[in-house]
GUGU-177792 format. One line per 8 residues: number of its first residue (from 1); their letters; for each residue x, y, z of C-alpha. Coordinates in nm, 2 decimals. Layout:
BEGIN
NUM	a	X/Y/Z | ...
end
This chain:
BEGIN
1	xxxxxxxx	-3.92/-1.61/-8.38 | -3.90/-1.97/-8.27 | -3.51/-1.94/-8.25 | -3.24/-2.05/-8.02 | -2.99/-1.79/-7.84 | -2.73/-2.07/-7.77 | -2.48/-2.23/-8.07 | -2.44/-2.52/-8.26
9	xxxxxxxx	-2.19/-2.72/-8.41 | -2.23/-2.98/-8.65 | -1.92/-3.24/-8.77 | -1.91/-3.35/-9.09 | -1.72/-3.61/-9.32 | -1.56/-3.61/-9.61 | -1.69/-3.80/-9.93 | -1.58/-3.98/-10.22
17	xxxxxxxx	-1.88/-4.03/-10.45 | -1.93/-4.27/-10.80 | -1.63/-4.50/-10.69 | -1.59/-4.62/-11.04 | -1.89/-4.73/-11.20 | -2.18/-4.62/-10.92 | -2.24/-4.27/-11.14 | -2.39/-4.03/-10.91
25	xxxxxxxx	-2.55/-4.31/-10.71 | -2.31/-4.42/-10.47 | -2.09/-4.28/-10.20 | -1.82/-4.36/-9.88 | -1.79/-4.14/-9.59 | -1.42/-4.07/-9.51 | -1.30/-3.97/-9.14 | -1.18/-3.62/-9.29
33	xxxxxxxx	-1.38/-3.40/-9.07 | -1.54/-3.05/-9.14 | -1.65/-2.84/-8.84 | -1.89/-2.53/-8.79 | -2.02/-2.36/-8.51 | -2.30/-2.13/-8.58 | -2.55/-1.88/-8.37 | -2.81/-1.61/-8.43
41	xxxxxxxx	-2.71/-1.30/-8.37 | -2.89/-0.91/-8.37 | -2.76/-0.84/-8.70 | -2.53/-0.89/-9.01 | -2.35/-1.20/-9.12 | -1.98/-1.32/-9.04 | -1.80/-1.58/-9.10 | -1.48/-1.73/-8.99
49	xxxxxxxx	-1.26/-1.94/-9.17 | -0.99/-2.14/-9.06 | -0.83/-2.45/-9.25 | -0.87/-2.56/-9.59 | -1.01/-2.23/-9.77 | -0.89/-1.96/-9.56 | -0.85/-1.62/-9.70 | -1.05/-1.77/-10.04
57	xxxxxxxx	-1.37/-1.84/-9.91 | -1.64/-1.58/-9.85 | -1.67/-1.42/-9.49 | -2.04/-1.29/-9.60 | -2.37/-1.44/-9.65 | -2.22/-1.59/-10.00 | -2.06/-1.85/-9.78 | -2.22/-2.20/-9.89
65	xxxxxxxx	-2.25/-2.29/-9.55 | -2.47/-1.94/-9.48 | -2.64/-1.98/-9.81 | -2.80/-2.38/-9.68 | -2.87/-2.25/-9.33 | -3.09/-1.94/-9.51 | -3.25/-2.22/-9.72 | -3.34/-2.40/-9.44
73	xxxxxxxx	-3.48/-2.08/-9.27 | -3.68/-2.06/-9.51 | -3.82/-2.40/-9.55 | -3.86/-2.36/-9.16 | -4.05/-2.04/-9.19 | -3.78/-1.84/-9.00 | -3.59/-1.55/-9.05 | -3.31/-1.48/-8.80
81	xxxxxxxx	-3.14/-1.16/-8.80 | -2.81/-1.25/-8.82 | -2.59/-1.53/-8.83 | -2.22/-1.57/-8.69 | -2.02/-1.85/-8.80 | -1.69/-1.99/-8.71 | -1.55/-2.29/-8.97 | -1.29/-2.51/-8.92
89	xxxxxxxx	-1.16/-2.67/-9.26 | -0.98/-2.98/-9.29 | -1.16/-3.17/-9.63 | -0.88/-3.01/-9.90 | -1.17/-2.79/-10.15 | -1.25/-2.84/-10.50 | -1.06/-3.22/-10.45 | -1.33/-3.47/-10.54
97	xxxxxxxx	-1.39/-3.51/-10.18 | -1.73/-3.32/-10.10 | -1.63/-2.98/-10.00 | -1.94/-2.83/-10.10 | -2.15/-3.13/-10.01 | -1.99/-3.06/-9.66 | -2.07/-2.71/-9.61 | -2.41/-2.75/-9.76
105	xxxxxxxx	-2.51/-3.03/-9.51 | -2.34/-2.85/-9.19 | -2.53/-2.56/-9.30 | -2.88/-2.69/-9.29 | -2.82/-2.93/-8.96 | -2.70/-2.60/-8.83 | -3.00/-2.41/-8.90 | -3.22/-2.67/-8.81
113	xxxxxxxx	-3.13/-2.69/-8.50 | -3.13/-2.33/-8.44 | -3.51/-2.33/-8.48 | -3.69/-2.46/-8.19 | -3.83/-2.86/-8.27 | -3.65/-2.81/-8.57 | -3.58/-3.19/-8.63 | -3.94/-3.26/-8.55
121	xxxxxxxx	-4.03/-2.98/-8.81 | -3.80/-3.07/-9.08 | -3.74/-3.50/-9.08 | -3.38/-3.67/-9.20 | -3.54/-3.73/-9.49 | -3.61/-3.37/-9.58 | -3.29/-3.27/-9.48 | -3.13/-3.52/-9.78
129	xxxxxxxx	-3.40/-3.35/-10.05 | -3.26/-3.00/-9.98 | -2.92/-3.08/-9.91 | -2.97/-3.29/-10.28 | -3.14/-3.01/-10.45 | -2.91/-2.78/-10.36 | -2.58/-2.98/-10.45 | -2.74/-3.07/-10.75
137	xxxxxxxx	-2.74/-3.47/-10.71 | -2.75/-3.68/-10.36 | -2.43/-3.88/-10.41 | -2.20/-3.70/-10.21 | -2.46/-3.58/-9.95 | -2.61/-3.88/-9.86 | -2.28/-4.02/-9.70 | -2.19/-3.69/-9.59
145	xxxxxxxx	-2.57/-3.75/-9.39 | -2.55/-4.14/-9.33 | -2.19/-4.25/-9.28 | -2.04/-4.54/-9.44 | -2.14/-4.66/-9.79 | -2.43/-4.52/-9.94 | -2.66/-4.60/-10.26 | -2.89/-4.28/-10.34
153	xxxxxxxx	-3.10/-4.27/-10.64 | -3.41/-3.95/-10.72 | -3.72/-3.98/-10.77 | -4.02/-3.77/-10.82 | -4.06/-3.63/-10.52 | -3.67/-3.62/-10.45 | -3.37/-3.79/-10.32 | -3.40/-4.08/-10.13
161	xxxxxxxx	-3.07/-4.29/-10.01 | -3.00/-4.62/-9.77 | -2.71/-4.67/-9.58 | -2.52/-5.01/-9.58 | -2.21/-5.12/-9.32 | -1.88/-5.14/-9.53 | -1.69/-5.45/-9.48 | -1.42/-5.40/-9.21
169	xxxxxxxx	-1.08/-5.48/-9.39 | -1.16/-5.23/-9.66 | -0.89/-4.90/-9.60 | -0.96/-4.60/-9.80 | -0.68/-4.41/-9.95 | -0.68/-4.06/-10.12 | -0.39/-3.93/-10.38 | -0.43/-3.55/-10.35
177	xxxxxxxx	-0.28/-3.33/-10.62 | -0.21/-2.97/-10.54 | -0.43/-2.86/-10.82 | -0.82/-2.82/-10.78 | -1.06/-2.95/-11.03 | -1.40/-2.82/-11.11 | -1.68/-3.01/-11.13 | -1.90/-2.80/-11.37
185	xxxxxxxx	-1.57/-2.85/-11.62 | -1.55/-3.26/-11.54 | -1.95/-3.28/-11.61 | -1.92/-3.08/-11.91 | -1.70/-3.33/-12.04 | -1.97/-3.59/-12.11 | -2.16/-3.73/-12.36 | -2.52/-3.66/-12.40
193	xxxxxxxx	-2.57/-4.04/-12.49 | -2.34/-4.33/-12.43 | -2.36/-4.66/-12.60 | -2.56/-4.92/-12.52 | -2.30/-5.21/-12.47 | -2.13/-4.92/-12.19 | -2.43/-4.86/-12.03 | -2.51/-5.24/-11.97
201	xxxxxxxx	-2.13/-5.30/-11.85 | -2.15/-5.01/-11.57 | -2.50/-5.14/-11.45 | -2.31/-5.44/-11.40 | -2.03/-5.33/-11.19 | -2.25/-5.09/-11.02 | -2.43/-5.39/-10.86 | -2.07/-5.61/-10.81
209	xxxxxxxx	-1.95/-5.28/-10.62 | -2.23/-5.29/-10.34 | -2.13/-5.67/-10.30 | -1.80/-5.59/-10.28 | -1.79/-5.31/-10.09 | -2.00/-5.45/-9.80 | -1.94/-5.85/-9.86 | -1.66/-5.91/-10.08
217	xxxxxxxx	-1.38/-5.70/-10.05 | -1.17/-5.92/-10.27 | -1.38/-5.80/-10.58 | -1.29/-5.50/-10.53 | -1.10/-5.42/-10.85 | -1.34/-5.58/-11.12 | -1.61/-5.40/-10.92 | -1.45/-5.04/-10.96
225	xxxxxxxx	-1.42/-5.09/-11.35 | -1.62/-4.79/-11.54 | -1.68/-4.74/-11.89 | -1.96/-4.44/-11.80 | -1.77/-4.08/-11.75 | -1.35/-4.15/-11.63 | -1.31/-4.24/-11.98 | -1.45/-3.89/-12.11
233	xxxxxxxx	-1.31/-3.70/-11.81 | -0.89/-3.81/-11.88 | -0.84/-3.55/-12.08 | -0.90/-3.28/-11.87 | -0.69/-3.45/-11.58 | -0.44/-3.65/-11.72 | -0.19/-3.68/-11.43 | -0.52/-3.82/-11.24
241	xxxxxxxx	-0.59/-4.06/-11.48 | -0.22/-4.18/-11.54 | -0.24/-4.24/-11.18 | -0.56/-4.42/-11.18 | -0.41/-4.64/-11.50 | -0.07/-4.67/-11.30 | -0.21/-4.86/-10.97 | -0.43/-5.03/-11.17
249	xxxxxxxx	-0.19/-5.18/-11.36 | -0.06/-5.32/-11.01 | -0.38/-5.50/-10.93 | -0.51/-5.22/-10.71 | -0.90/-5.09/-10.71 | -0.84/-4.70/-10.77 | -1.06/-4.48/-10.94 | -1.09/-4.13/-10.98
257	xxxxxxxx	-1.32/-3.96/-10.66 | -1.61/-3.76/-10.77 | -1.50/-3.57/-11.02 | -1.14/-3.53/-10.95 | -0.89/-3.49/-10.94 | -0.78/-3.69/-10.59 | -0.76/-4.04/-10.69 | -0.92/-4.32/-10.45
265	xxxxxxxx	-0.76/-4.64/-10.38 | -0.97/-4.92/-10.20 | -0.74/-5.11/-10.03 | -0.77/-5.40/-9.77 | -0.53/-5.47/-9.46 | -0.15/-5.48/-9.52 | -0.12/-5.25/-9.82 | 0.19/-5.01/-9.81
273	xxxxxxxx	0.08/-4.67/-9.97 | 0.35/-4.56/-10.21 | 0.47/-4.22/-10.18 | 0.42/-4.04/-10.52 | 0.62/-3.73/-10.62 | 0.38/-3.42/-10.63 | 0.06/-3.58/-10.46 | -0.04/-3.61/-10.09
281	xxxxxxxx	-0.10/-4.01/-10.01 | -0.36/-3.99/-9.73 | -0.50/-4.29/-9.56 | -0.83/-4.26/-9.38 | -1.08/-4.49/-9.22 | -1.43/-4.52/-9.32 | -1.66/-4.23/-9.12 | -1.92/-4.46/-8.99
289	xxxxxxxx	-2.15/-4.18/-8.85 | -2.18/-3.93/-9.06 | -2.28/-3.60/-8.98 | -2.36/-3.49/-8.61 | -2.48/-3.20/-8.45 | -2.42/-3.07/-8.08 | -2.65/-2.84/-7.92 | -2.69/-2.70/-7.59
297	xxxxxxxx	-2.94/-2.77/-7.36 | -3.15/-2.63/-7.11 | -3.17/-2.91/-6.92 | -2.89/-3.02/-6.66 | -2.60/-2.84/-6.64 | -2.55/-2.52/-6.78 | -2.35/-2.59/-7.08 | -2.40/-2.98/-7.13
305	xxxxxxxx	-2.38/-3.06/-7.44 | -2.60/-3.34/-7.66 | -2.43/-3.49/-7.98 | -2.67/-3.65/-8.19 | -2.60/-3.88/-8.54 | -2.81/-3.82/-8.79 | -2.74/-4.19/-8.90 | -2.86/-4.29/-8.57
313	xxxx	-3.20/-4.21/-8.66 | -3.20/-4.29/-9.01 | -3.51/-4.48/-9.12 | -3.37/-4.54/-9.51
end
């Protein structure tokens, strides 16, 4: 087996996806970091958990994080004989800030580069089709990958996403209840159809929000207007949406991130967060990039380590 006996780690962000009206298309990095250290071992599979998720999350091979890294093995052709894991949580689970995104890309940047030449075997770009396929849509993954703002669409042969610089004055801030949401319930609260006049409004602001986002932060709030799924989703996370309708009404871009229930607020310079009873108010920068992976090498000194961005080498 083409393997490597020495660990990895990989880093990776936190992500708000849709940010109003970019529906499964578009995505920030936040500077929330994930981190997992992973190595082949003779047998079995164990996994550590520390952080956000401890004593919930699996300890086996159902682990997410396991699960990509087998999928990647497999893709690969190899089959290690066991896995051990350590994961260090910080991105709050089942949030609307790409949790499972998270694990799912630290899992297969782990296991590729556990397998010898595994970035020359498996590109970037292969590593956003799986990491897509396996979430189910590339929106949260492909800033989770890229860093900063990204616009990621499918197409027949997969998910394909480019990465654009966010304009410097923009400050994130996430409103984090202590109740989780699902996202299987959130999509199942959407129309099969929507009407037209919606539709045409959202491909709008979709377009506004890139301009905004990376040219014109001062558009920010008729840019984050969305007529496609909040609407459909208050209901089922009414305290989220009151919120979202609450800064709002202040002249503040918020919107709800992913699908719930934290609430994201675009701010620029010189906003003062309120503190609201019963949610966490948590400012954090823009992750700029993305997911990276350190590996040991055999070269040099025994134990240097190489830390490589996957956005560095990004060719779109």
């Amino acid at each position: 087996m083409a393997l490597l006996t020495d660990p990895v780690s990989v880093r990776v962000p936190a992500t708000s996806a849709n940010l109003g009206p970019g529906f499964d298309a578009l995505g920030l990095a936040l500077a929330c970091h994930d981190e997992v250290t992973a190595r082949v071992t003779a047998g079995g599979v164990s996994v550590e958990v520390t952080g956000e998720g401890e004593g919930d999350l699996p300890t086996d091979a159902d682990h997410l994080v396991v699960r990509s890294m087998k999928a990647t093995f497999d893709e690969l052709g190899e089959h290690p004989s066991g896995l051990a894991l350590r994961c260090h949580n910080r991105i709050p689970q089942a949030r609307g800030l790409g949790s499972s995104s998270a694990a799912i890309v630290a899992g297969i940047l782990a296991g590729r580069a556990l397998v010898v030449d595994g970035a020359a075997r498996m590109s970037d770009e292969a590593v956003l089709r799986l990491a897509a396929r396996l979430e189910g849509h590339p929106d949260n993954v492909a800033p989770c990958l890229l860093g900063g703002f990204t616009i990621a669409w499918t197409q027949d042969d997969g998910a394909r996403a480019v990465r654009e610089d966010p304009a410097p004055a923009i400050r994130p801030v996430v409103f984090v209840p202590s109740e989780r949401g699902l996202t299987e319930v959130a999509r199942a609260a959407l129309p099969e159809s929507v009407p037209h006049g919606d539709a045409a409004f959202n491909a709008g602001r979709s377009a506004l929000l890139v301009h905004a986002v990376t040219r014109a932060p001062e558009l920010l709030f008729p840019a984050t207007e969305d007529r496609l799924h909040q609407p459909y989703r208050a209901s089922g996370a009414p305290a989220s949406a009151a919120l979202v309708a609450q800064l709002r009404a202040e002249g503040i871009p918020a919107v709800i991130s992913g699908a719930g229930p934290t609430v994201l607020a675009l701010v620029t310079d010189g906003w003062t967060s309120p503190l609201v009873p019963g949610w966490k108010v948590w400012p954090l920068d823009i992750d700029t990039r993305g997911a990276t992976v350190t590996s040991s090498t055999r070269s040099g000194t025994l134990g240097h380590a190489e830390r490589d961005s996957v956005a560095a080498g990004w060719a779109g």
